[in-house]
C-alpha positions in Angstrom: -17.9 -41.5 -4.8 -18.3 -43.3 -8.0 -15.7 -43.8 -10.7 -17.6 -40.7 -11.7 -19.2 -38.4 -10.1 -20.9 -34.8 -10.4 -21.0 -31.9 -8.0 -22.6 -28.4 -8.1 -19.2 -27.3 -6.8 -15.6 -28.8 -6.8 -13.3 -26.8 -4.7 -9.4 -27.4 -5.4 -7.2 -26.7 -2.4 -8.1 -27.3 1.2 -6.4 -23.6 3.0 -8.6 -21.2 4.6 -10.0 -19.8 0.9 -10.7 -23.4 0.0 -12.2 -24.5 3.5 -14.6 -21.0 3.6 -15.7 -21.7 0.0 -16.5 -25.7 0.2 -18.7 -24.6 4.1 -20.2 -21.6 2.2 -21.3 -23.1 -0.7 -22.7 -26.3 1.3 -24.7 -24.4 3.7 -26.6 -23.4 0.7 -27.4 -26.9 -0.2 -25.2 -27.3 -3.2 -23.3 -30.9 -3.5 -19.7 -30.3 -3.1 -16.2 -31.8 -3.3 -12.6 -30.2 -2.0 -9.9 -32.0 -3.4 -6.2 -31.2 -1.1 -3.3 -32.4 -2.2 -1.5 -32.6 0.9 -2.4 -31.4 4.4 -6.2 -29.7 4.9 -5.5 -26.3 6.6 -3.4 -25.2 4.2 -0.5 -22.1 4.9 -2.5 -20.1 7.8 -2.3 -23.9 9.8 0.6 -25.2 9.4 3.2 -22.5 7.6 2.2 -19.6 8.7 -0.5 -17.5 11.7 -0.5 -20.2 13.9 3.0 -21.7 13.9 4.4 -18.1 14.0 2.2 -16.2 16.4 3.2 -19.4 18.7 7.0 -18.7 18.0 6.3 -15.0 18.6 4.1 -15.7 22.4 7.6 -18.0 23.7 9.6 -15.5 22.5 7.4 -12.5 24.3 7.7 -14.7 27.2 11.9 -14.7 27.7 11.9 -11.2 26.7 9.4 -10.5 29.4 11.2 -12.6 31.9 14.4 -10.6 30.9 13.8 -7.3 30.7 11.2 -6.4 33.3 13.6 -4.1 36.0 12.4 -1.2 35.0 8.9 -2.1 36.5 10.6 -3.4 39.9 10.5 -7.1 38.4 13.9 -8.9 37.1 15.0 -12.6 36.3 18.8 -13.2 36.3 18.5 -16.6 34.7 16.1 -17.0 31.8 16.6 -20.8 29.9 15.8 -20.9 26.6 14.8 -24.6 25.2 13.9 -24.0 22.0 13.2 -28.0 21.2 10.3 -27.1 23.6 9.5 -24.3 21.9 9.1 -25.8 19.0 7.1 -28.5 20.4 4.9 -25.7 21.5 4.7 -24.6 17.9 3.6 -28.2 16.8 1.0 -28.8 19.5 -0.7 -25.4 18.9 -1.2 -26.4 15.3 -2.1 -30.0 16.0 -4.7 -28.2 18.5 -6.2 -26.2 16.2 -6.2 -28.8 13.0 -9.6 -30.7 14.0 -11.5 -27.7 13.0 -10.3 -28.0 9.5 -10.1 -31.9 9.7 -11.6 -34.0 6.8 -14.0 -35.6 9.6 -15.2 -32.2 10.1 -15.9 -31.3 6.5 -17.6 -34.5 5.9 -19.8 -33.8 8.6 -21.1 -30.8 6.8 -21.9 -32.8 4.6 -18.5 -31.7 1.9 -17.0 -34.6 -0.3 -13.2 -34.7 0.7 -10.2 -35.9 -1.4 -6.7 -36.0 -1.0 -5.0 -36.2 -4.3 -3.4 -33.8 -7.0 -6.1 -32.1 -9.1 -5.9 -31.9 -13.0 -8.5 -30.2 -15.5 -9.0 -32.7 -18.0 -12.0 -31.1 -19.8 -14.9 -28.1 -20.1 -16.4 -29.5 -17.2 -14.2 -32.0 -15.6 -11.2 -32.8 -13.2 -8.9 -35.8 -12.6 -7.8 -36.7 -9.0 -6.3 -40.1 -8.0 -7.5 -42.0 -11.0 -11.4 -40.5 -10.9 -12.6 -38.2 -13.0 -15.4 -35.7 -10.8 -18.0 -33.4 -13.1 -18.6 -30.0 -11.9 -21.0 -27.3 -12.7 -18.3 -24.6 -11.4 -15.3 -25.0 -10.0 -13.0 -22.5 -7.7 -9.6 -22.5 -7.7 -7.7 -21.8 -3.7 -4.0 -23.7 -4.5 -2.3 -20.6 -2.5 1.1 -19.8 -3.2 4.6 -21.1 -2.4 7.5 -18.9 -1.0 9.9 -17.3 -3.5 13.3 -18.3 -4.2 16.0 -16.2 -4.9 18.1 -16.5 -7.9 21.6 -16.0 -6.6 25.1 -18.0 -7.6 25.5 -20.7 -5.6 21.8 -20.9 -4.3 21.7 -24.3 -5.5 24.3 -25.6 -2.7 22.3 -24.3 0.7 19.0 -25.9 1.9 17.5 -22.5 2.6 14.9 -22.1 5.0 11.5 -20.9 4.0 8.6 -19.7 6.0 7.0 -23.5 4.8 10.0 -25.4 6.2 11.4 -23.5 9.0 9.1 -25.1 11.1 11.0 -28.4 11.4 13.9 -26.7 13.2 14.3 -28.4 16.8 17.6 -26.9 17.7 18.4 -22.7 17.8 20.8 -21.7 15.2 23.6 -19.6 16.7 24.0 -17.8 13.4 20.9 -17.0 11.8 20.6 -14.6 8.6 17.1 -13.9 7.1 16.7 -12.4 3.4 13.8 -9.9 3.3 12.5 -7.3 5.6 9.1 -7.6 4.7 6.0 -8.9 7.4 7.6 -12.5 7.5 11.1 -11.5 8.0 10.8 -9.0 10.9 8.4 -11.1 12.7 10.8 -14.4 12.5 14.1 -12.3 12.9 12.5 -10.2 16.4 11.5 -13.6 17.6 14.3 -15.9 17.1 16.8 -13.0 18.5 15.0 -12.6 21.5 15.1 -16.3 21.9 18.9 -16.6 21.5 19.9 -16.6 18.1 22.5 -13.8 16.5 20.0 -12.5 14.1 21.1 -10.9 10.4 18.4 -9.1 8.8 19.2 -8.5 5.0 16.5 -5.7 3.0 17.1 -4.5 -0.3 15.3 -1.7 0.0 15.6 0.9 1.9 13.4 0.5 4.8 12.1 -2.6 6.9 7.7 -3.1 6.2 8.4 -0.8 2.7 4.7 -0.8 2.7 3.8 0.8 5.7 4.3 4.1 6.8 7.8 5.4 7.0 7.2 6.4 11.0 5.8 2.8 11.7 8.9 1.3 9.6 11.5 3.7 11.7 9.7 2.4 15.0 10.0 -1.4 14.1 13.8 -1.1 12.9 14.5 0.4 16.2 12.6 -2.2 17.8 14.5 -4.8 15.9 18.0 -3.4 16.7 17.0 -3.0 20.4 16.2 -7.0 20.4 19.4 -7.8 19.2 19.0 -7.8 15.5 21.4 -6.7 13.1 19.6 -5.0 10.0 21.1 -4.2 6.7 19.1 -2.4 4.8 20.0 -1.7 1.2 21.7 -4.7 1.1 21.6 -8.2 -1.5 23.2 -11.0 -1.7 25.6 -11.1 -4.8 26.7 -15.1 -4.1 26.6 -17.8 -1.6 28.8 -20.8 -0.5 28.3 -23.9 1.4 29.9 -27.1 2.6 27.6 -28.6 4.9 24.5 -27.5 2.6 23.2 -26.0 6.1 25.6 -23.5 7.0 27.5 -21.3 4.9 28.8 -17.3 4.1 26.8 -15.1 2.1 28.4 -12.0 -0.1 27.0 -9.3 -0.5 26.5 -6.4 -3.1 29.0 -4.7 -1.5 31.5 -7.4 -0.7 31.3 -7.8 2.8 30.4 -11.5 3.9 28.0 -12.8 6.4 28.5 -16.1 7.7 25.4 -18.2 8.7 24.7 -21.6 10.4 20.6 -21.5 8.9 19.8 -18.9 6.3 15.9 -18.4 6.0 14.4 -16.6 2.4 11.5 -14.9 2.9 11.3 -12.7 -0.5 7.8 -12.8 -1.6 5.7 -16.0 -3.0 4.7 -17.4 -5.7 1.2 -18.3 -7.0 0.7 -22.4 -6.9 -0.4 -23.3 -10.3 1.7 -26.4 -11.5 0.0 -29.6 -13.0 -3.4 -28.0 -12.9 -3.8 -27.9 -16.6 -5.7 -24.1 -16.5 -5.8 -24.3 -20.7 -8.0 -26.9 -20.3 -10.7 -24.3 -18.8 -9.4 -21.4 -20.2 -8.6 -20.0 -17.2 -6.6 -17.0 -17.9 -3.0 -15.8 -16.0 -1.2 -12.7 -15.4 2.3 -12.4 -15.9 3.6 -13.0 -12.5 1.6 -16.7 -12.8 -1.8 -15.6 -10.3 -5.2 -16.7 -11.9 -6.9 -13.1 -12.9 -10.3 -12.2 -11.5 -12.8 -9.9 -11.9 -14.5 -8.3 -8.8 -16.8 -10.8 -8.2 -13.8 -13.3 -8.1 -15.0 -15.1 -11.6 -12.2 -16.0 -13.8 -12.1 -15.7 -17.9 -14.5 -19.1 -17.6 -17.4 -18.1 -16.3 -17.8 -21.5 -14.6 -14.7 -21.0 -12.9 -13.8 -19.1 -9.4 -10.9 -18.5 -7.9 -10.1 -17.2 -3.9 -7.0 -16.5 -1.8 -3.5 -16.7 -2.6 -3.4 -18.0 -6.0 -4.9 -14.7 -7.4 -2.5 -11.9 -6.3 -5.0 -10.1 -4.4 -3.6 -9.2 -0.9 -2.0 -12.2 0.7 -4.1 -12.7 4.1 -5.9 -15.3 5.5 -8.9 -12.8 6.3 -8.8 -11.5 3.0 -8.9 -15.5 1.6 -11.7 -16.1 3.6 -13.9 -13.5 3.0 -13.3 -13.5 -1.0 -13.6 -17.1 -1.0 -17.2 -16.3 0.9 -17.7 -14.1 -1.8 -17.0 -16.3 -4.9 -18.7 -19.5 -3.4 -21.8 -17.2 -2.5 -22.1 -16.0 -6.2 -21.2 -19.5 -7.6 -24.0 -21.1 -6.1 -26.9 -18.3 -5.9 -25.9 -16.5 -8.8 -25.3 -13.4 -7.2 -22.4 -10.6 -7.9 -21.1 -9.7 -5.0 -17.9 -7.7 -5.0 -15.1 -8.6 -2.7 -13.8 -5.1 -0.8 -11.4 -3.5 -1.8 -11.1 -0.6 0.9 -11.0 -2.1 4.4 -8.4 -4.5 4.0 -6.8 -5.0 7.3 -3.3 -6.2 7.9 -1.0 -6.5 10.6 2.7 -7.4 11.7 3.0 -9.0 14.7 6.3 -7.4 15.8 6.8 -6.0 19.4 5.2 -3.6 18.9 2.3 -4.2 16.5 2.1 -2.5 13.0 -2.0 -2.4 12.3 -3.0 -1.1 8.9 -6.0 -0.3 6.8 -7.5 1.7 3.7 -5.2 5.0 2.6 -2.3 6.0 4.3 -0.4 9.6 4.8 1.7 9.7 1.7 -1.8 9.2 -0.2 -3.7 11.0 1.9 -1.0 13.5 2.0 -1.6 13.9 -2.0 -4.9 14.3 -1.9 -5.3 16.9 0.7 -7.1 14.5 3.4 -6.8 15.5 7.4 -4.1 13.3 9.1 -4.5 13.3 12.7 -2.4 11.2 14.5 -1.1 10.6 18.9 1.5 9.4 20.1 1.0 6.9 22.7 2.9 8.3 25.5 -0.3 10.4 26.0 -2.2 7.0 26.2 -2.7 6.4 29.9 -2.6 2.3 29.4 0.8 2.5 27.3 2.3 4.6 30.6 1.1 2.2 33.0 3.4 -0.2 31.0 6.0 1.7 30.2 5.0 1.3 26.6 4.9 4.4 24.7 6.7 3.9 21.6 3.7 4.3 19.5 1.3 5.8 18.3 -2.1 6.0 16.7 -3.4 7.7 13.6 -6.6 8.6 11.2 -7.3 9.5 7.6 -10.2 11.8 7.6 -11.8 13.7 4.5 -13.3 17.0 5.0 -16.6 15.6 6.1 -14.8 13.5 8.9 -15.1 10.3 7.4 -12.3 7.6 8.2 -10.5 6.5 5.3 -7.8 4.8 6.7 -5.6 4.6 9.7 -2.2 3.1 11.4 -1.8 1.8 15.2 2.0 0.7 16.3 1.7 -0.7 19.5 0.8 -3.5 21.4 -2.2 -5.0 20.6 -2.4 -2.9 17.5 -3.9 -5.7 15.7 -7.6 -5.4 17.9 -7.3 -1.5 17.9 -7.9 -2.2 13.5 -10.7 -4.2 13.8 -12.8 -1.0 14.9 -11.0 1.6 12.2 -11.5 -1.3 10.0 -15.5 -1.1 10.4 -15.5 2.8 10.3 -13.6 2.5 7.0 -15.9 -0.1 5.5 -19.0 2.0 6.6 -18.1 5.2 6.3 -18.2 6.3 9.9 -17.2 9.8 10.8 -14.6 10.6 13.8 -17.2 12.1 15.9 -18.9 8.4 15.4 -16.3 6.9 17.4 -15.6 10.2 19.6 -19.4 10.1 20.8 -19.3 6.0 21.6 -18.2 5.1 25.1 -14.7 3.0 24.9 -13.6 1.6 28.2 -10.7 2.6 30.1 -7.8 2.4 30.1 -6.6 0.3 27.4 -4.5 0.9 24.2 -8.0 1.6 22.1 -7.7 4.8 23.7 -5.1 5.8 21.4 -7.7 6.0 18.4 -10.3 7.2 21.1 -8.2 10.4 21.9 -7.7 10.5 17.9 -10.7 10.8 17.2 -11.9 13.0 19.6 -8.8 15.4 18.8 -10.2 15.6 15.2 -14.1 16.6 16.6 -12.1 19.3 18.3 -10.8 20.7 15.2 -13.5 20.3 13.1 -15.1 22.8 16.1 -12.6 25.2 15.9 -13.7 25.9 12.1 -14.8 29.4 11.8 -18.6 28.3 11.0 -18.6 26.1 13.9 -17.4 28.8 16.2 -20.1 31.1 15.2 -22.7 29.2 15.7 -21.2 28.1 19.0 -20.8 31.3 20.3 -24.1 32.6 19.3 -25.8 29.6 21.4 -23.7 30.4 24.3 -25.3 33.8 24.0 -28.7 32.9 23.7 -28.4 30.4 26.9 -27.0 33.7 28.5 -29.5 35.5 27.6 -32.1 32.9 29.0 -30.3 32.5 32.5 -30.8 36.2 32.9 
């Protein structure tokens, strides 16, 4: 690039909303430029899926090797070595990084630069000394993880879901703030790999945004692993001498003594040093760039995907939105980013799979929830895996509006709920398709097929049944 240089498209941040945007908007042809100020990738790489669903699989694997007797199999001596583990962690992000790898974006023909981004004017941003010219820009800088602000904070280095990573040797006290989708999934794993495991929620419930049954089957699941959850509980104070380990106080006054403490209590949207009045790019209160459905900012030259706008923090939910505004950037289109089938899951053991309305919405507005519990699912028995279960939203017309699966796997049973949501399929869509057997899927299989059976016990539907049963009758005769 020259001291100056223009694109049809600068992209600033290089996670998954910034790498989907820069690939979408150069496939059409349009010159682009992603500017990163750190490590290409971004949260999903190197902070967050990857690293954690590779702490979750070694932690599946001792818990496996543990507690397999009552299927006839049994290991006495399980060795934990959690350096390795974490060196596991590291090359499974390292193997996956190429993908996202400037060599890779270059060869797609995208202008890469590391630096710090800085709106300078109407139509211009500073990185590294140049000064690039856009015709739009998007905004993808993601967000940061929340710090609490409790006395004392200042005097721990608290662990976060970005640094937690760099751990090489297994705390043997370990107390986690937040029972949200990050703390349950950390505090599961790193009990069943060794560590004594404090789980601190101020509410009232662990997932407070799923459904209460699904919560209730996770908390067990926690406690059963070891875990020691505290719900209702904050932190009032904390003190330190060795800035790593300390003792927490909480609301109550009982203390909790910790040699790591990790914070995961929400994130913030990453904003600092861009300058935003410059473009008059509008903010909400809580910081995130506002967009309207077509992911266009109060500039209409400006776009913004992922994290950094509040919408619901997933990497699926980056990507496709960041599809969404690069698409309309460059071809001038309006596409809306969905709003409805939003998938999300928490990869506890079991599963929590989400999407669209739940029961205490559906519950409200008089929808049909049909739900099974999955020691009726013939897969989950052969396991001697039935705490679970699988359920539907349906509206009078037997449309799927929503749905929850806890369970293993739960995550790949969504991905079909998630398409009947989006598209408006009725149950007796999925009851009359095939679904092979036997496998956890069944679960919405049987759901569905439990809701067909209802619908034909309706009085209109029995009628006309019955009257056809008479007429072939008749015609046998």
């Amino acid at each position: 690039m020259s001291e100056t240089d223009e694109f049809d498209l600068v992209v600033i941040g290089g996670g998954t909303a910034g790498l989907v945007a820069s690939r979408s908007a150069a496939s059409f042809g349009a010159k682009v430029a992603l500017i990163e100020s750190h490590l290409l990738g971004g949260d999903c790489l190197w902070t967050g899926c990857v690293p954690s669903k590779s702490l979750i699989a070694a932690a599946d694997a001792a818990t496996t090797a543990r507690s397999s007797a009552h299927l006839g199999v049994s290991s006495s001596n399980v060795v934990v070595d959690f350096a390795r583990v974490m060196a596991h962690v590291q090359e499974a992000m390292h193997e996956i990084a190429p993908v996202d790898s400037a060599e890779s974006l270059e060869r797609d023909n995208i202008a890469v630069v590391i630096g710090r981004a800085r709106f300078t004017g109407a139509n211009t941003v500073a990185v590294n000394g140049r000064e690039l010219r856009f015709k739009q820009a998007l905004i993808a800088t993601g967000a940061s993880p929340t710090l609490p602000d409790i006395p004392g904070i200042d005097a721990v280095d608290l662990l976060t879901s970005e640094t937690f990573w760099n751990l090489t040797e297994l705390p043997e006290r370990l107390v986690i703030l937040g029972g949200g989708a990050i703390g349950c999934e950390i505090a599961q794993a790193m009990s069943r790999l060794g560590s004594a495991v404090t789980l601190v929620q101020r509410g009232p419930r662990l997932l407070p945004k799923e459904d209460e049954r699904a919560s209730s089957i996770i908390h067990a699941a926690l406690v059963a692993d070891g875990v020691d959850v505290r719900p209702n509980s904050t932190v009032s104070s904390v003190s330190s001498t060795d800035r790593l380990g300390g003792t927490f106080t909480l609301s109550d006054g009982e203390t909790l003594q910790f040699d790591r403490a990790l914070v995961a209590l929400g994130r913030r949207p990453n904003f600092a040093g861009l300058d935003l009045h410059r473009v008059g790019v509008r903010q909400d209160q809580h910081g995130n760039v506002v967009v309207n459905g077509a992911l266009r900012t109060s500039n209409p030259r400006v776009w913004a995907a992922g994290d950094v706008t509040g919408l619901p923090q997933f990497t699926h939910t980056a990507g496709m939105n960041a599809s969404v505004a690069a698409t309309n950037a460059i071809l001038g289109l309006s596409r809306r980013y969905d709003t409805m089938a939003i998938p999300r899951v928490t990869f506890t053991h079991p599963e929590v799979g989400a999407v669209g309305m739940q029961s205490a919405e559906a519950a409200a507005a008089g929808h049909r929830i049909v739900s099974r519990d999955h020691e009726h699912v013939d897969r989950a028995v052969t396991e001697a895996n039935t705490d679970g279960y699988t359920q539907l939203v349906v509206d009078n017309r037997g449309r799927v509006l929503g749905g929850t699966v806890v369970g293993p796997r739960a995550g790949e049973t969504l991905g079909e709920i998630s398409l009947a949501v989006k598209n408006k399929l009725t149950t007796s869509a999925i009851a009359g398709t095939t679904h092979a057997y036997p496998t956890y899927n069944d679960g919405l299989w049987n759901v569905a097929v439990a809701d067909v059976h209802g619908r034909l016990g309706s009085g209109l539907v029995v009628a006309a049944t019955r009257t056809l049963r008479r007429l072939r009758s008749a015609r046998l005769r």
